[in-house]
C-alpha positions as CSV (number, residue, x, y, z in Angstrom):
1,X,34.3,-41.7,3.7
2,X,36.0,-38.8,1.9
3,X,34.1,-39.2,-1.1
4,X,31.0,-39.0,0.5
5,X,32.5,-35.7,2.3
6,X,33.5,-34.1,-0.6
7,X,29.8,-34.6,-2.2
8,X,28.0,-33.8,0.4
9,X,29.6,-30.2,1.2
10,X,29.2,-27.5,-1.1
11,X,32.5,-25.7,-2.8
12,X,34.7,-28.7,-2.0
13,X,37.3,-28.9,-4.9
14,X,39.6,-31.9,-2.9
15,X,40.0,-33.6,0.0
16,X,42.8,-36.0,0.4
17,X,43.8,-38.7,3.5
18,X,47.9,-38.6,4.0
19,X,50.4,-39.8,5.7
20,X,52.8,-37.3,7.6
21,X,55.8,-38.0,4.2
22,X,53.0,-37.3,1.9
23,X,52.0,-40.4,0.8
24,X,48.6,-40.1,-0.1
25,X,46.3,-42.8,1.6
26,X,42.7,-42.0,0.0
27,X,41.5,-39.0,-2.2
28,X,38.9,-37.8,-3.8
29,X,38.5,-34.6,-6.7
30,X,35.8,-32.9,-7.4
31,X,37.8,-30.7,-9.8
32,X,41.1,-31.8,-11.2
33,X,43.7,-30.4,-9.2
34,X,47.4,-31.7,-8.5
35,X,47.3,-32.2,-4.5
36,X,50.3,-33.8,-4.2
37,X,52.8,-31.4,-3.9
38,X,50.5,-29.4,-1.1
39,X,50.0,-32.8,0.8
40,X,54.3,-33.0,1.1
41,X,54.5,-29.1,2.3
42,X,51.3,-29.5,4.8
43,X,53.1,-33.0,6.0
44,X,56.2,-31.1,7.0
45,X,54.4,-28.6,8.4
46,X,52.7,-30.4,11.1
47,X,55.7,-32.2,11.7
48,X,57.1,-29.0,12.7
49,X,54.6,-27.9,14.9
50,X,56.1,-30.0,17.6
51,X,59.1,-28.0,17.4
52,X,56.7,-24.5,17.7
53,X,54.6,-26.0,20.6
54,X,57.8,-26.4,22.3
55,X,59.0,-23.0,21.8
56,X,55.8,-21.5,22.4
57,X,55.4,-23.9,25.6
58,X,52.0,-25.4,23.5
59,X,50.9,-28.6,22.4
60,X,51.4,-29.7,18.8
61,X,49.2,-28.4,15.7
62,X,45.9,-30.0,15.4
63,X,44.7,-28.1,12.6
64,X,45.5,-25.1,10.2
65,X,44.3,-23.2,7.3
66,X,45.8,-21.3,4.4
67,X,43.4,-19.0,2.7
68,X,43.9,-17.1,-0.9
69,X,41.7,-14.4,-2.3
70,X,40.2,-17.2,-4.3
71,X,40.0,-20.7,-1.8
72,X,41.6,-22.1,1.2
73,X,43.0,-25.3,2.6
74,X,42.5,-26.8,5.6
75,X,44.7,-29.3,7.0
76,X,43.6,-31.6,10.4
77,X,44.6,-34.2,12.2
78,X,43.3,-37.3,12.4
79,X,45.1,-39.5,14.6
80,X,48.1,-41.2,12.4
81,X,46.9,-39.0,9.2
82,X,46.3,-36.0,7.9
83,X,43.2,-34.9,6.3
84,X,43.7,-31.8,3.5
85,X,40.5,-30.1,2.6
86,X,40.7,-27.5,-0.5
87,X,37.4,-25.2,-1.0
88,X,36.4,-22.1,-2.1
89,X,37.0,-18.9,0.0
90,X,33.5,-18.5,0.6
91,X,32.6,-21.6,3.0
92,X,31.8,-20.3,6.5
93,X,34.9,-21.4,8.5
94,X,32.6,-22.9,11.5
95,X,31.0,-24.9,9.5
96,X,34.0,-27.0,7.8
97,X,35.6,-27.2,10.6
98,X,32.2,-28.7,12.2
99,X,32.6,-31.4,9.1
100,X,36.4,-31.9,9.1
101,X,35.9,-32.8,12.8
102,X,33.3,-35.5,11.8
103,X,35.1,-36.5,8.9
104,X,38.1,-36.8,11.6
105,X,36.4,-39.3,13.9
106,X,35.1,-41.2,11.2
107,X,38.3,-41.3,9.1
108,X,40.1,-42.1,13.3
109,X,37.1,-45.0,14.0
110,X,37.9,-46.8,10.6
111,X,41.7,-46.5,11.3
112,X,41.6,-48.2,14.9
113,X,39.6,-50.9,13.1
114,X,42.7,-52.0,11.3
């Protein structure tokens, strides 16, 4: 499934299925970069949006991204696991988050299947 997200949108350098420690579940490179690291940080970072939602009287992080002057990530939910999505800076933000939230209810369908 993430292999045939990462082809099928344009600018997508990685996209990587992980579990909430890090542990990477399914990835797939269209250029070689080192994800892991990232996937451990963004991990601990929705772990810790329970604690902000709290504080802020909100629910839990769904989603965020992290932009650069030269790309961004993107990092959703998707039920159990966490989807990280790394592209260039110049993808129009409404439309990956209109794929990530396909590629989250496929990636969620296959998951209650097992």
């Amino acid at each position: 499934i993430i292999r045939k997200f990462a082809a099928g949108t344009p600018q997508i350098k990685a996209v990587a299925c992980f579990d909430y420690e890090g542990f990477i579940i399914a990835k797939a490179l269209v250029e070689e970069v080192i994800i892991e690291d990232i996937l451990l940080l963004a991990g601990s970072m929705m772990s810790q949006s329970s604690v902000i939602g709290k504080s802020l009287k909100i629910s839990s992080l769904t989603d965020f991204t992290i932009t650069s002057e030269t790309a961004k990530i993107t990092v959703k939910k998707a039920g159990e696991v966490l989807i990280l999505v790394y592209y260039g800076k110049d993808v129009k933000e409404g439309l990956m988050k209109f794929n990530l939230n396909k590629l989250a209810d496929d990636i969620k369908t296959v998951a209650d299947k097992c």
